[in-house]
C-alpha positions, 0 to 999 in steps of 0.5 A: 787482676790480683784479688785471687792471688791475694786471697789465696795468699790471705787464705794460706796465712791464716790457716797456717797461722791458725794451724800452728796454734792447732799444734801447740793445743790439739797436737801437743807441739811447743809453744814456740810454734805460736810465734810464726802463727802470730806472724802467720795471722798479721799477714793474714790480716796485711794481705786481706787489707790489699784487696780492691774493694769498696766495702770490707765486708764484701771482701770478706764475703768473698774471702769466704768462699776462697777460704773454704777451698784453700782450707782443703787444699791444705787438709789433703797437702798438709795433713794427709787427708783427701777430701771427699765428694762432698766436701769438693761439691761444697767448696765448688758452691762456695768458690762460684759464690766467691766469684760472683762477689769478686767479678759482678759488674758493679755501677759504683 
């Protein structure tokens, strides 16, 4: 099953792509941090295209919470900042909520 890794691929784009526009506005780097966040975003995009999934709302749906958890990860890895109980209890909610959009039997 590739949904996961693709997500997590997808997640990874986006928020890195998203971040280098962070650094440019909020951090004051160079503008030329927006050229590998525009090609950040389009495999973002490429990725969550590749998803299996009848409806592409439903694999936003499930992105979501994968998007969450990821977004984490990258705060504590990338920015130094561990996240707290709540925010593992939330992303803990959001990726059970993930997996039953990816994984529930469907007669379709």
């Amino acid at each position: 099953m590739w949904a996961i890794p693709t997500y997590l691929l997808a997640a990874f784009a986006e928020i890195g792509g998203c971040f280098a526009f962070w650094a440019w506005l909020r951090l004051g780097r160079s503008p030329l941090w927006l050229f590998p966040g525009i090609a950040s975003l389009a495999l973002f995009a490429w990725a969550l295209t590749r998803v299996e999934a009848d409806f592409a709302g439903r694999a936003y749906a499930a992105y979501g919470g994968i998007y969450i958890l990821s977004s984490l990860v990258w705060m504590w890895a990338v920015e130094d900042s561990q996240p707290d109980r709540w925010d593992a209890l939330g992303a803990a909610f959001s990726v059970m909520g993930a997996l039953v959009i990816i994984f529930a039997p469907r007669g379709d």
